[in-house]
VOPALUM-227768 format. One record per residue (C-alpha): x, y, z. Coordinates in steps of 0.5 Angstrom, whole numbers. Layout:
<atoms>
<atom <X; Y; Z>>
...
</atoms>
This chain:
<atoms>
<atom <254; 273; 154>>
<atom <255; 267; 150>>
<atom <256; 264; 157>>
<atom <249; 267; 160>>
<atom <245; 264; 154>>
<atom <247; 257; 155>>
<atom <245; 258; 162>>
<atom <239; 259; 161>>
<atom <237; 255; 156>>
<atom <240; 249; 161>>
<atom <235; 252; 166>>
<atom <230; 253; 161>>
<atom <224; 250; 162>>
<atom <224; 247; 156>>
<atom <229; 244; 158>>
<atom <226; 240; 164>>
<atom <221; 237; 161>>
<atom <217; 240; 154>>
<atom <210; 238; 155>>
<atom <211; 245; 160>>
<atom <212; 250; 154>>
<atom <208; 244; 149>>
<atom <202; 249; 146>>
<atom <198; 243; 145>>
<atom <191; 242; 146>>
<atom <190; 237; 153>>
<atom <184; 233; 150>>
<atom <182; 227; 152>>
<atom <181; 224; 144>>
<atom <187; 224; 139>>
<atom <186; 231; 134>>
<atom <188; 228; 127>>
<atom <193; 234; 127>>
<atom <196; 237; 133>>
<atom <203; 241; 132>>
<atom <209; 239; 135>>
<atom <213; 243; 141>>
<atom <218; 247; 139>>
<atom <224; 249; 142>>
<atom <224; 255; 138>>
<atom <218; 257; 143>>
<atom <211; 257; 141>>
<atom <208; 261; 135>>
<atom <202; 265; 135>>
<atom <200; 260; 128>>
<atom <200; 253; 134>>
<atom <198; 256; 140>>
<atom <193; 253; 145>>
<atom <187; 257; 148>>
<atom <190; 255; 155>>
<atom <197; 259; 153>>
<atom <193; 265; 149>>
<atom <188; 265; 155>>
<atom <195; 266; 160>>
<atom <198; 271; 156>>
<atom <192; 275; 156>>
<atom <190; 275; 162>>
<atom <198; 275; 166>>
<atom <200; 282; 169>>
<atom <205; 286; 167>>
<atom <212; 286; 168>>
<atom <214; 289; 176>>
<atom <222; 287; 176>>
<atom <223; 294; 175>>
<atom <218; 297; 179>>
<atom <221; 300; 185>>
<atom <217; 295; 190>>
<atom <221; 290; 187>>
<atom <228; 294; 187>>
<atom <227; 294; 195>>
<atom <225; 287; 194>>
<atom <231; 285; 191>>
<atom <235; 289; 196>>
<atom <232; 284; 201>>
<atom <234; 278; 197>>
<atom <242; 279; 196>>
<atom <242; 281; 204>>
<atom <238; 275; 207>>
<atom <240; 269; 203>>
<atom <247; 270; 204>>
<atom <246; 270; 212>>
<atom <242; 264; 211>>
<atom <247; 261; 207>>
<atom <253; 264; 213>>
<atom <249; 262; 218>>
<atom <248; 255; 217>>
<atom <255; 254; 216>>
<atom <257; 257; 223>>
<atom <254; 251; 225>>
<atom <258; 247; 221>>
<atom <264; 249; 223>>
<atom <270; 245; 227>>
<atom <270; 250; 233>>
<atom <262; 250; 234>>
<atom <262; 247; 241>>
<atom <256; 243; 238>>
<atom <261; 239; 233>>
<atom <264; 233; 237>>
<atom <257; 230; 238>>
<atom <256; 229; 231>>
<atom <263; 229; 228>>
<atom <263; 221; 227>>
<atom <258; 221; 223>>
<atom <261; 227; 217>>
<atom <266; 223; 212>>
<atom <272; 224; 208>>
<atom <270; 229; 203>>
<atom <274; 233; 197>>
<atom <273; 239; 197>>
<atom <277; 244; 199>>
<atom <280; 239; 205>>
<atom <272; 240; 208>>
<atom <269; 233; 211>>
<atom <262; 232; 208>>
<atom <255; 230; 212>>
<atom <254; 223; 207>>
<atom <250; 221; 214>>
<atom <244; 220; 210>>
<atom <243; 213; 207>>
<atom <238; 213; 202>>
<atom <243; 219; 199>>
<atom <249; 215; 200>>
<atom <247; 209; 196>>
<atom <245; 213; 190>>
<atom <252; 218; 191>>
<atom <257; 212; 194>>
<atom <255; 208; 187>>
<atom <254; 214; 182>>
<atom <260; 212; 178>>
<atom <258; 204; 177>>
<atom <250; 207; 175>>
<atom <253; 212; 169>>
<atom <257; 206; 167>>
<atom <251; 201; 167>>
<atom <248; 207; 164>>
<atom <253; 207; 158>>
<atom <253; 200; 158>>
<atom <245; 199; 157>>
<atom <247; 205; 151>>
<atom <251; 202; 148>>
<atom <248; 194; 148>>
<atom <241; 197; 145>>
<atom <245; 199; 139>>
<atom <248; 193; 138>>
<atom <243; 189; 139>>
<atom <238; 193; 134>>
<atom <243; 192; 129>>
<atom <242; 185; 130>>
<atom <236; 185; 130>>
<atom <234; 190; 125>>
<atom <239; 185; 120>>
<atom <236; 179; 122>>
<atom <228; 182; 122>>
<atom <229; 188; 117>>
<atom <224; 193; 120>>
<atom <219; 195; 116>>
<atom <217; 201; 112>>
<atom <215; 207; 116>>
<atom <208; 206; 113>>
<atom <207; 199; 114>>
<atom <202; 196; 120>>
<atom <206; 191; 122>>
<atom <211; 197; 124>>
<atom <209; 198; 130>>
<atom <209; 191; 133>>
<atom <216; 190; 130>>
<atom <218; 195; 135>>
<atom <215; 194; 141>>
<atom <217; 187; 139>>
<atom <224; 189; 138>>
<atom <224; 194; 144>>
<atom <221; 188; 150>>
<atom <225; 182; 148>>
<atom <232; 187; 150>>
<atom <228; 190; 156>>
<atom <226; 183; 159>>
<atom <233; 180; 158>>
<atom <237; 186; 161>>
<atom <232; 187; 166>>
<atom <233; 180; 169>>
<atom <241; 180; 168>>
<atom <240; 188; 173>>
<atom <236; 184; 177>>
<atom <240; 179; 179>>
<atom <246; 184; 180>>
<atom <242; 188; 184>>
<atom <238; 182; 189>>
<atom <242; 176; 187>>
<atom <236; 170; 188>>
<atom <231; 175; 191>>
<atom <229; 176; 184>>
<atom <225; 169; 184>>
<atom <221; 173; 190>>
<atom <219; 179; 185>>
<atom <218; 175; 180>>
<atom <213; 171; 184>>
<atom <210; 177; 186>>
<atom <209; 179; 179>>
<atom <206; 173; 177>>
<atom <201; 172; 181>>
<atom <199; 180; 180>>
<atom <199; 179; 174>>
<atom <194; 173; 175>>
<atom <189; 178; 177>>
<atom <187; 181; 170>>
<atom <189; 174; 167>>
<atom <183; 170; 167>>
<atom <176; 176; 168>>
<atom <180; 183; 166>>
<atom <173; 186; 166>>
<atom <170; 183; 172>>
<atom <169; 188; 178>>
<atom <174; 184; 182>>
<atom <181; 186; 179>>
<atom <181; 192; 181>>
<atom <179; 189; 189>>
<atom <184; 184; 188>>
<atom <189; 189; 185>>
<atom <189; 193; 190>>
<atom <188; 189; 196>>
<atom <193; 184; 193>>
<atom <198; 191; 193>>
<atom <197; 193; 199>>
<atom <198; 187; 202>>
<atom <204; 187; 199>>
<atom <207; 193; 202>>
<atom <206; 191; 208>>
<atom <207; 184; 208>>
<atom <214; 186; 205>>
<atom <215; 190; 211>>
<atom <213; 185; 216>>
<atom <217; 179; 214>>
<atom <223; 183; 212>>
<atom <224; 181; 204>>
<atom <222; 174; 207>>
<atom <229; 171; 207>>
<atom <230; 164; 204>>
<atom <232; 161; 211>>
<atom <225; 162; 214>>
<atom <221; 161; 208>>
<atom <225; 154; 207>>
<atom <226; 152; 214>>
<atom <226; 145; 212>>
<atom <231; 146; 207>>
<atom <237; 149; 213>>
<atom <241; 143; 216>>
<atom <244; 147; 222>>
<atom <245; 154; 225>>
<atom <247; 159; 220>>
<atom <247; 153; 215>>
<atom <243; 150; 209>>
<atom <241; 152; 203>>
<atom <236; 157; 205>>
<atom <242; 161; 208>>
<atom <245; 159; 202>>
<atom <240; 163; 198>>
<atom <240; 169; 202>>
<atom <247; 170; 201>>
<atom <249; 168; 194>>
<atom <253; 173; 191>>
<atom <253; 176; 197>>
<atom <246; 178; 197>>
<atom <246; 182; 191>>
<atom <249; 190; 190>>
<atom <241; 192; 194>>
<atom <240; 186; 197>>
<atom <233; 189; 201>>
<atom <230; 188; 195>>
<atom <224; 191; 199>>
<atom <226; 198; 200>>
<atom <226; 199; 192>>
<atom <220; 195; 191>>
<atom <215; 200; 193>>
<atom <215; 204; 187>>
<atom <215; 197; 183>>
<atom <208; 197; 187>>
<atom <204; 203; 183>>
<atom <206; 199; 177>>
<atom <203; 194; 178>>
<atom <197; 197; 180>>
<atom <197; 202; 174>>
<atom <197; 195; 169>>
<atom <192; 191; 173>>
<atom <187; 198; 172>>
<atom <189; 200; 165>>
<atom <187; 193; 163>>
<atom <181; 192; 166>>
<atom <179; 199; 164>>
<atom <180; 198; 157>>
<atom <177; 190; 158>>
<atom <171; 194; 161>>
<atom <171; 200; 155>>
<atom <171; 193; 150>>
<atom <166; 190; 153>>
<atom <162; 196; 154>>
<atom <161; 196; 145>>
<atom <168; 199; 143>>
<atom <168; 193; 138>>
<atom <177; 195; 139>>
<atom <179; 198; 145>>
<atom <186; 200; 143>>
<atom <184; 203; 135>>
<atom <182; 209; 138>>
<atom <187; 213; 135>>
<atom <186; 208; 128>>
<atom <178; 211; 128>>
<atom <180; 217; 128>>
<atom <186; 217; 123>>
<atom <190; 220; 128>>
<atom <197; 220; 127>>
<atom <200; 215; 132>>
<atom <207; 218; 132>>
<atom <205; 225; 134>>
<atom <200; 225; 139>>
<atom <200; 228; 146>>
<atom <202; 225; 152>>
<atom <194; 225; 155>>
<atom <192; 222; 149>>
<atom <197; 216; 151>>
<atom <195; 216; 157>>
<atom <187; 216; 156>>
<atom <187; 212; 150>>
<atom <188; 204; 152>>
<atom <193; 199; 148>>
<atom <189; 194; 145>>
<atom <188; 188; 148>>
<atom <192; 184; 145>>
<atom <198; 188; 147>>
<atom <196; 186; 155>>
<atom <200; 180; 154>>
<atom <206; 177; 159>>
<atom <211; 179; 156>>
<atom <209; 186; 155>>
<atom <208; 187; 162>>
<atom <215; 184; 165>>
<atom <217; 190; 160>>
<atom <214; 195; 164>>
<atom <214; 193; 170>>
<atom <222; 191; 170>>
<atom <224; 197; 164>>
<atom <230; 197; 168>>
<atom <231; 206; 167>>
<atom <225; 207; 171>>
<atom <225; 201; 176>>
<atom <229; 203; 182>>
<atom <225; 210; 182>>
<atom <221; 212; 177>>
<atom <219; 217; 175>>
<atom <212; 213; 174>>
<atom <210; 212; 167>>
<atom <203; 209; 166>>
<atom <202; 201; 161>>
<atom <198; 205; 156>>
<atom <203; 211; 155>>
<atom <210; 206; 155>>
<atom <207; 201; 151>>
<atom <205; 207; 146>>
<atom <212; 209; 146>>
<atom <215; 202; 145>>
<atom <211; 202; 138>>
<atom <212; 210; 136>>
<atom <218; 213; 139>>
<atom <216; 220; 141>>
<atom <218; 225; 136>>
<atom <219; 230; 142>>
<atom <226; 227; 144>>
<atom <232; 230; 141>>
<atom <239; 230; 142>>
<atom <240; 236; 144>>
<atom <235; 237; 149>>
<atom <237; 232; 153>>
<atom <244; 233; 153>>
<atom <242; 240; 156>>
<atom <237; 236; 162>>
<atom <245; 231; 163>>
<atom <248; 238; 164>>
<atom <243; 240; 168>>
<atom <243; 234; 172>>
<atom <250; 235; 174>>
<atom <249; 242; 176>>
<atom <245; 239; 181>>
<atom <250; 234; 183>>
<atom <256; 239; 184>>
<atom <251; 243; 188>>
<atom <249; 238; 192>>
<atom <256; 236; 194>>
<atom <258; 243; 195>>
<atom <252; 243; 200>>
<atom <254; 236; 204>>
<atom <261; 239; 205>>
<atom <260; 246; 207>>
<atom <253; 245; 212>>
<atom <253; 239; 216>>
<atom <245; 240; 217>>
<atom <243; 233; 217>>
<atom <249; 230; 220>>
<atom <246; 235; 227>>
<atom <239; 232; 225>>
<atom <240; 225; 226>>
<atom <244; 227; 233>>
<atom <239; 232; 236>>
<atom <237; 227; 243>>
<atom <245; 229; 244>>
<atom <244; 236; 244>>
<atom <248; 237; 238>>
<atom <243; 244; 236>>
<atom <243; 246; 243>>
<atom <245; 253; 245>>
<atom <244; 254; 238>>
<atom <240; 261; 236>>
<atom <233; 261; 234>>
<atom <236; 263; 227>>
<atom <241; 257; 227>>
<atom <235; 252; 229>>
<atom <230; 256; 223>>
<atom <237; 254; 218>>
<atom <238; 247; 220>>
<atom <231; 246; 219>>
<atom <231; 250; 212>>
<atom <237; 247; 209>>
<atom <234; 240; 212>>
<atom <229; 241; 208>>
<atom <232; 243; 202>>
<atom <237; 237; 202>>
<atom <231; 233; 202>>
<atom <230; 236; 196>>
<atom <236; 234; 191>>
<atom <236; 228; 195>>
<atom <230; 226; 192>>
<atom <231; 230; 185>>
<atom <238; 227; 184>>
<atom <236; 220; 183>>
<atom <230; 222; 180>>
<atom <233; 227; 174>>
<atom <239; 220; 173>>
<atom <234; 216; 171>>
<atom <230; 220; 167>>
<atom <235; 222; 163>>
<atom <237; 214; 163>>
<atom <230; 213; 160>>
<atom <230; 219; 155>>
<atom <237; 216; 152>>
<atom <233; 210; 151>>
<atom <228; 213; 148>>
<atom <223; 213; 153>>
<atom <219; 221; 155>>
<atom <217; 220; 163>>
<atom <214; 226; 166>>
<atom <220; 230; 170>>
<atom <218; 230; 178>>
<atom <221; 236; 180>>
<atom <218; 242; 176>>
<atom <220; 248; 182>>
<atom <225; 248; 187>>
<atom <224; 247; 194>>
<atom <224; 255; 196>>
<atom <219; 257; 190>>
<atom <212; 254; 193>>
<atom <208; 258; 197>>
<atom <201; 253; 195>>
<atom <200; 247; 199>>
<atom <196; 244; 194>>
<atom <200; 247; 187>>
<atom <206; 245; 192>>
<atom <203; 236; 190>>
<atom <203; 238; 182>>
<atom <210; 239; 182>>
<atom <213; 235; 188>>
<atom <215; 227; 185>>
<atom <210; 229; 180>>
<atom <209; 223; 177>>
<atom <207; 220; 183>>
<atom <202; 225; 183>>
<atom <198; 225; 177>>
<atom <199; 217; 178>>
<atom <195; 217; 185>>
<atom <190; 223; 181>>
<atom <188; 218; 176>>
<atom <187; 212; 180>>
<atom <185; 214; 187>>
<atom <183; 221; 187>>
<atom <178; 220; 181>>
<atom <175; 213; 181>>
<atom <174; 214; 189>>
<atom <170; 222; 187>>
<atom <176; 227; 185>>
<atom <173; 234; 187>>
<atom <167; 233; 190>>
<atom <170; 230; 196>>
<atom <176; 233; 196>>
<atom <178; 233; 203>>
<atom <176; 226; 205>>
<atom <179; 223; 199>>
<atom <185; 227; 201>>
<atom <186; 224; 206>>
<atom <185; 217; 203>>
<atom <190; 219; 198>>
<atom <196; 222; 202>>
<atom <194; 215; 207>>
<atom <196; 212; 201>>
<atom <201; 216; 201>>
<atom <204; 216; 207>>
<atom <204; 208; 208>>
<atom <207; 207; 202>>
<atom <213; 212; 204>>
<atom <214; 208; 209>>
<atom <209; 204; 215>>
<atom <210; 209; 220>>
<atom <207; 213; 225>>
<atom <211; 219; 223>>
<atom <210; 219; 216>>
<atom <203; 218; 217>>
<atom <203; 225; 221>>
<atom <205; 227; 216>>
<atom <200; 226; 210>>
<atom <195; 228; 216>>
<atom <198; 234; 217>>
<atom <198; 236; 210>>
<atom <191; 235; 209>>
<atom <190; 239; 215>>
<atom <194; 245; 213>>
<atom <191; 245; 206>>
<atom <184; 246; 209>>
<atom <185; 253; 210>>
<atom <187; 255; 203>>
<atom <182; 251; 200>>
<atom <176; 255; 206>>
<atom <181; 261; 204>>
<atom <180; 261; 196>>
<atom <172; 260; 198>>
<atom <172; 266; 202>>
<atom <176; 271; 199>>
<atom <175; 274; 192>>
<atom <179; 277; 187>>
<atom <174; 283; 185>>
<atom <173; 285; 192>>
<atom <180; 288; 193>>
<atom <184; 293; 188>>
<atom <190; 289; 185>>
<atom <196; 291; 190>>
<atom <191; 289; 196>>
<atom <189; 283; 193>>
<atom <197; 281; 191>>
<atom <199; 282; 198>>
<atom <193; 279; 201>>
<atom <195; 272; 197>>
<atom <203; 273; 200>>
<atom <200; 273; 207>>
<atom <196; 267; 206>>
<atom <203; 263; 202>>
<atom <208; 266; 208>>
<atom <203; 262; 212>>
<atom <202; 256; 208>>
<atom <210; 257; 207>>
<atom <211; 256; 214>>
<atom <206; 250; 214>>
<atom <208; 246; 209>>
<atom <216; 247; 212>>
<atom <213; 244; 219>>
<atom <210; 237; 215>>
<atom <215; 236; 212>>
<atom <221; 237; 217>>
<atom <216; 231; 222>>
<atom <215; 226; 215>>
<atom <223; 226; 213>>
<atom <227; 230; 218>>
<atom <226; 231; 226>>
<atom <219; 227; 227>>
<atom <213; 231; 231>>
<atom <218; 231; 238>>
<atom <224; 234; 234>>
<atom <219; 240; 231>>
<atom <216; 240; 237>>
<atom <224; 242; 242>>
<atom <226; 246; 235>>
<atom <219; 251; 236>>
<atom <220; 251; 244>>
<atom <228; 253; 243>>
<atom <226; 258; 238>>
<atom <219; 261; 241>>
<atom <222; 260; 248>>
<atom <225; 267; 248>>
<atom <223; 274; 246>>
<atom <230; 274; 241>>
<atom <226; 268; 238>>
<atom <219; 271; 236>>
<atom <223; 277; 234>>
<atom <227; 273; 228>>
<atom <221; 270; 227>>
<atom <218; 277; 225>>
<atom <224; 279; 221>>
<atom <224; 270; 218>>
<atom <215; 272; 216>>
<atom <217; 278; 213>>
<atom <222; 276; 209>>
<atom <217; 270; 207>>
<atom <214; 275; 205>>
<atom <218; 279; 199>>
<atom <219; 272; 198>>
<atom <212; 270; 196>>
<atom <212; 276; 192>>
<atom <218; 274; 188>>
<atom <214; 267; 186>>
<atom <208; 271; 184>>
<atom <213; 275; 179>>
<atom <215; 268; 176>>
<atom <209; 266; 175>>
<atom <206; 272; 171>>
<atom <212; 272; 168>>
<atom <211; 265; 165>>
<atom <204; 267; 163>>
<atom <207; 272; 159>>
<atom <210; 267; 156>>
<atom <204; 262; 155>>
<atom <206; 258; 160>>
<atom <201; 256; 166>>
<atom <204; 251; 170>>
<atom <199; 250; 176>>
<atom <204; 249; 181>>
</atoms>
């Protein structure tokens, strides 16, 4: 039992990320006193209206009806056979195997090989080892310097004003020097174009924060750069310095690009994207709280003083809305954030006002054993990443479909490539993702989790975008979604958003089918929510109209997925052919809806279940 309750309080949701179990009112002015989130659960004395309006409102329980017993017969019978199935096409003696056996590599499980073929997961795992020592270097260097600087500038009283800038001061200066010491590691000389960059973004909000012009050059600047980086490769030294090369392959230019062996990641510009909504989110947290300033708020950033707040306990809304003082937009403090090396490579987003609060008042939800739990949790998901890489070969049998490496396979067997394809994506990204946050909460810095569901527990295509990369989101929320109209044009600016979106991932046509494709398969269920209603149905009929409507969107999402980040438009347009090409495939995919089906209904279940609990997710 002690073993089982240990499993559930990694997997806790309290443990992925507290503002999901926080009864916090989400207020858009700091309160003079707002509880802390407990790990101990909420209490009736703190609760939110939003967490008693939940419970209030969520079913009762159904895991022991007997429509949920049959469900659960279905569950232990068919995830076997999917797990069996994907394997089957794995194996050494599959007549498939030679045409993508060169791509599979050494592995250490059980004398298996495993599928490291994917480039972006393979330069995180083919370096997991030098980023938790750096992780642990980092660690151990901030203690020490605190302690000399705490010995050189004694830290003022917990009361005092000056408490806060002492340690935003204290914080930036390490952040900044580490920060250029990591940069050089990773690109070598590269790091003078990225600093030129930054310079010149920078340079956008300097002179006139408030004129209407920052946010037209800020974006127009950024966007450029994404393509501009694309287009000129990282623009190498040897083209940008052409009168410095004294030969072929010679010259100073060439020098420059290859010294210290051009870095550890020496396409700086692959990494740079993320690096982009950065500085987009402090060239517009400046003009916004330049404009809030201009407009008769006689100081932008004392808000939280006003209202005799206290700094040290308050929402990460209220971080997030209430801008830093003007002061605090300053050089220094923007090349602490935007180069704040836990979060630079790949997130989760934060925005500047919420990090340069942070930097000032440590965030009192942070504890040790919370994130010890999220370290566990993280390793948990590295074990099974690799179990999976050593047992399912689904992506090394992707990347070489145009040698007919899934022909003759069954419709069932393509349905599972594509399936746990889609679920690789998922830790893929969620790894990566997880390390580094855990890096920054060790730091003493709180980002947003960026993955709140599994991949299989989504049956809404506009909930599934509130909890995939998370912090992306919420970040295209508030500075594309709302400025350009938010819901009162919500398709339209859905599209502009996952154009975006698309373009950002990367400038291709593929990914650009998929923001449209995503946008299309969310209007049906945005017509749907307008067209059907809740009280028109009994409550059985209406729950299994809504699983119909998730196998559908299920199904959708899968197909968008699998055209931007597996097999393109033309690998799911063969794989539909090959599984819809006999009558064996329909008949799997009768058998594939209606096991979607008791699978929807399952997702719903988890959901009452947290609304039981007071919590509402929305996604």
């Amino acid at each position: 039992m002690a073993l089982l309750s240990f499993f559930r309080s990694v997997y806790s949701l309290d443990t992925l990320d507290y503002r999901i179990t926080a009864n916090t009112t989400r207020s858009s002015s700091p309160p003079k006193n707002r509880p802390l989130p407990s790990l101990a659960g909420p209490s009736s004395a703190s609760e939110s209206p939003a967490s008693r309006k939940a419970r209030e409102e969520a079913a009762p329980s159904k895991w022991k009806t007997p429509e949920f017993f049959f469900y659960y017969f279905v569950v232990v019978t068919i995830v076997p056979l999917m797990f069996k199935t994907a394997f089957d096409v794995s194996k050494e003696s599959h007549p498939n195997f030679p045409k993508y056996e060169k791509l599979l590599s050494p592995g250490w499980i059980l004398g298996r090989r495993v599928d490291n073929s994917d480039q972006q997961y393979a330069s995180f795992r083919n370096n997991i080892p030098i980023l938790f020592s750096v992780l642990v270097l980092h660690f151990m260097l901030r203690r020490f310097y605190n302690l000399v600087y705490t010995r050189l500038c004694p830290t003022p009283p917990h009361n005092s004003s000056y408490l806060a800038n002492h340690n935003l001061t204290r914080r930036k200066l390490f952040d900044i020097l580490f920060a250029v010491i990591f940069l050089t590691a990773l690109h070598s000389l590269s790091i003078i174009k990225i600093l030129f960059i930054l310079l010149i973004n920078f340079s956008i909000s300097f002179f006139h924060p408030s004129s209407v012009l920052v946010p037209i050059l800020t974006w127009t600047f950024n966007v450029g750069i994404l393509f501009a980086n694309e287009y000129f490769r990282g623009y190498r030294f040897r083209d940008i310095l052409p009168f410095l090369i004294a030969g072929e392959g010679e010259g100073v230019g060439y020098w420059m690009d290859h010294f210290m062996g051009g870095g550890l990641l020496n396409r700086w510009e692959v990494s740079f994207n993320i690096t982009v909504l950065r500085l987009i989110s402090y060239n517009m947290d400046h003009y916004w709280a330049a404009v809030r300033l201009e407009e008769g708020e006689s100081e932008a950033g004392s808000v939280i003083e006003k209202k005799h707040a206290d700094p040290w306990n308050i929402s990460e809304r209220d971080r997030i809305d209430t801008p830093a003082k003007i002061e605090d937009y300053s050089l220094l403090n923007y090349f602490a954030y935007i180069l704040y090396t836990p979060l630079y490579l790949a997130g989760p987003i934060i925005t500047f006002n919420d990090f340069i609060h942070q930097q000032k008042f440590s965030t009192p939800t942070l504890n040790t054993r919370r994130t010890i739990l999220y370290g566990i949790r993280l390793l948990l998901a590295i074990l099974s990443m690799e179990l999976v890489l050593h047992f399912i070969y689904v992506v090394a049998i992707s990347k070489t479909a145009s040698r007919g490496s899934w022909e003759g396979d069954t419709p069932g067997q393509l349905a599972m490539i594509g399936y746990f394809n889609l679920h690789i994506i998922w830790l893929k990204l969620l790894i990566p993702w997880r390390f580094f946050r855990l890096w920054s909460l060790i730091d003493g810095v709180d980002p947003t989790e960026n993955m709140l569901r599994c991949m299989s527990n989504n049956f809404s295509a506009l909930a599934f975008w509130r909890a995939w990369h998370r912090s992306f989101n919420r970040w295209t929320v508030r500075y594309i979604y709302i400025p350009i109209g938010g819901a009162r044009r919500p398709i339209l600016n859905m599209v502009a958003v996952f154009t975006f979106v698309a373009f950002w991932h990367d400038l291709s046509l593929k990914l650009l089918a998929w923001g449209w494709l995503v946008v299309l398969f969310v209007v049906p269920e945005i017509v749907a929510r307008k067209v059907f209603r809740k009280d028109a149905y009994g409550e059985t009929s209406w729950r299994h109209l809504c699983a119909a409507g998730g196998v559908a969107n299920v199904l959708m999402m899968m197909s968008a997925n699998l055209v931007g980040f597996a097999i393109g438009l033309e690998g799911l347009q063969t794989m539909f052919k090959d599984m819809f090409g006999s009558y064996h495939g329909l008949a799997f995919f009768i058998m594939a809806v209606m096991s979607l089906f008791v699978g929807v209904q399952v997702m719903f279940e988890v959901r009452e279940s947290e609304k039981r609990q007071g919590v509402v997710l929305k996604c």
